[in-house]
N, C-alpha and C positions, 0 to 999 in steps of 0.2 A: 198447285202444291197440295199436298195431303196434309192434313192438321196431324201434327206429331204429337198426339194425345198419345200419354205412356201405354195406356192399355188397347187405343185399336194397334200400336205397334206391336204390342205381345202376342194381339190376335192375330195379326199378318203374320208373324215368322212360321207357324204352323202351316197357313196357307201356301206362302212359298214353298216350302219344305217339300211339300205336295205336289207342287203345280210345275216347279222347275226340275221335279224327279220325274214327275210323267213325259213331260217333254225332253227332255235329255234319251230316256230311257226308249221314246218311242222311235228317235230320230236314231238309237243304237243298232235299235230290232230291225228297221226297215234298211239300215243300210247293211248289215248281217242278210238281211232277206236278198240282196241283193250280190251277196259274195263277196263283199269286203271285210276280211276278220280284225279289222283295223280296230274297231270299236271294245270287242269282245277283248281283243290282247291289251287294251286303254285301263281295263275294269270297267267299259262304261255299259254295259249290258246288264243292268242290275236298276233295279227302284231306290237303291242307298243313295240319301242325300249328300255325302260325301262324295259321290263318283260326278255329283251334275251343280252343286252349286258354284256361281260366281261370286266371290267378294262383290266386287264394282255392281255388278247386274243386281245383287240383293239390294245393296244401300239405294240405287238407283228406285227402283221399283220400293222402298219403303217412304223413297222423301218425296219422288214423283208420281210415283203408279206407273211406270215402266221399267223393266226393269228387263232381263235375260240370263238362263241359264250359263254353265261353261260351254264354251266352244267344242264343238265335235271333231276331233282328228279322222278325216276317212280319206282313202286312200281310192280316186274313182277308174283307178287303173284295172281294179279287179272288176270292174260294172262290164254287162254286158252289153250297153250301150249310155258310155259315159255319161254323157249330155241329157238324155232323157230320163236315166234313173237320177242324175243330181240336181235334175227341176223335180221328180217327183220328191225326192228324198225332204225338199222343201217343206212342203207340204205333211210332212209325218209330225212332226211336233204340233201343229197347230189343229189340225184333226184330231188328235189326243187332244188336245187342251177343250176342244169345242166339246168333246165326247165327256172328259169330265165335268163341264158347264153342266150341261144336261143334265147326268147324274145326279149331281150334288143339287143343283134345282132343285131337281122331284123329289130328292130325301128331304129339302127345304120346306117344299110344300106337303108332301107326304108329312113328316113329324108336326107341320102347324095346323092340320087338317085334326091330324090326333092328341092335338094339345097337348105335346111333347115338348116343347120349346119353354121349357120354366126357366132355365138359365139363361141368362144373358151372355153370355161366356158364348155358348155351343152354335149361336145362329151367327155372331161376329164374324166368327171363325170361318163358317161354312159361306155366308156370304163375300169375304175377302177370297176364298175360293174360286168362287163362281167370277166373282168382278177379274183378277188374274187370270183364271184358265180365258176366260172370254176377252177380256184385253190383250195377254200376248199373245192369243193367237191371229187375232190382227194385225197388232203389230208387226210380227213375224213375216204377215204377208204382202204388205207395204214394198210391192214392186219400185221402191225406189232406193235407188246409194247414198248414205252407207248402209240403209236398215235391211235385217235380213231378208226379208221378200224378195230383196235384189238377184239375192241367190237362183231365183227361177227363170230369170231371165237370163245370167251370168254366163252359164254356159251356152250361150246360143250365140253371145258374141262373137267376133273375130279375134282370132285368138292371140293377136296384136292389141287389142283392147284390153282382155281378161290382163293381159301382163301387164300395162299401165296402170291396172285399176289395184290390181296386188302389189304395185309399186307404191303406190299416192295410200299404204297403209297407214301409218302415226298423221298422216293426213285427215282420213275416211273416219279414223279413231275419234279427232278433236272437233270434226265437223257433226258428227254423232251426237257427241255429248252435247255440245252447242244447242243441236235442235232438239234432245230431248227434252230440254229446259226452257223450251218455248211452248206457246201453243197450238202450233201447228198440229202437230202429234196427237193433242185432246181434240181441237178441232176435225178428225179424222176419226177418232176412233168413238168419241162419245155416241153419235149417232146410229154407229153401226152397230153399238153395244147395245142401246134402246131396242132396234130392230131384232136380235139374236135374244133378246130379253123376251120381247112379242111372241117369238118364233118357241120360244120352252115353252111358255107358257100356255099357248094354244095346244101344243101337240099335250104338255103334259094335262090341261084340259080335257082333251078329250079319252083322257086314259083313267085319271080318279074321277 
């Protein structure tokens, strides 16, 4: 569990704010990119925090460190080849999230390099950032049911599967929640967060 100190919570909701509008926003574009105007008629083709946050996924990701934007309505009938734009489309949100990691890093490390960082406010912020963009997009990719990763495999099922698995919904929902409250989840992700941590760091090493 995350310490519910008043003020890193004040810090997180900026980060959220950020981090679940870029992912929302990127999974809109790419599935647009792909001919579905499903998203676009949503209002979900926009950076507005309104169009992409979740109640549940917000509280979620403030009490636990996991957490998820809103669900994306797309429609894979317009895909040009269903199955393989709805495993890539997986993959758009977390790509953006990894792409903001980076970013926000090097602005991290750029502004500490130029003794910019007086505030203790501004690096909070920017590191709830970097921790989110770079957890959910892990998260996200957690090839297993119910968490979204699953998505990448989903369609590749038998389509007698895909329909059980969309049945056993308020099911998928409460076994969900169950294990995000475990630490299974940290167990998975902390490490792989360390390593993507390594991986900025050297690249943005060799760039300042």
């Amino acid at each position: 569990m995350f310490d519910l100190n008043p003020i890193q919570i004040l810090a997180s909701i900026p980060a959220i704010i950020i981090v679940f509008s870029v992912f929302g926003y990127a999974e809109a574009k790419v599935a647009t990119w792909f001919g579905d105007p499903t998203p676009r008629m949503a209002g979900r083709l926009t950076l507005s925090p309104l169009a992409h946050l979740d109640l549940i996924g917000t509280i979620c990701i403030i009490l636990v460190g996991f957490g998820w934007p809103k669900g994306m309505a797309i429609n894979p009938s317009y895909f040009k080849d269903p199955r393989r734009d709805m495993s890539l489309l997986a993959f758009a949100g977390p790509i953006a999230g990894l792409i903001t990691g980076f970013v926000f890093t090097f602005i991290y490390v750029l502004l500490g390099n130029l003794n910019l960082m007086q505030s203790p406010g501004l690096p909070m912020v920017m590191q709830y950032i970097i921790l989110y963009s770079i957890g959910l997009s892990i998260f996200c990719l957690i090839p297993f049911p119910p968490l979204p990763g699953f998505n990448i495999i989903l369609p590749w099922l038998p389509t007698e599967w895909q329909i059980k698995y969309y049945q056993l919904g308020m099911i998928n929902l409460i076994f969900f929640i169950i294990l995000i409250n475990t630490p299974i989840i940290s167990i998975v992700i902390r490490p792989l967060q360390q390593t993507i941590f390594k991986i900025y760091f050297a690249i943005i090493g060799t760039i300042l």
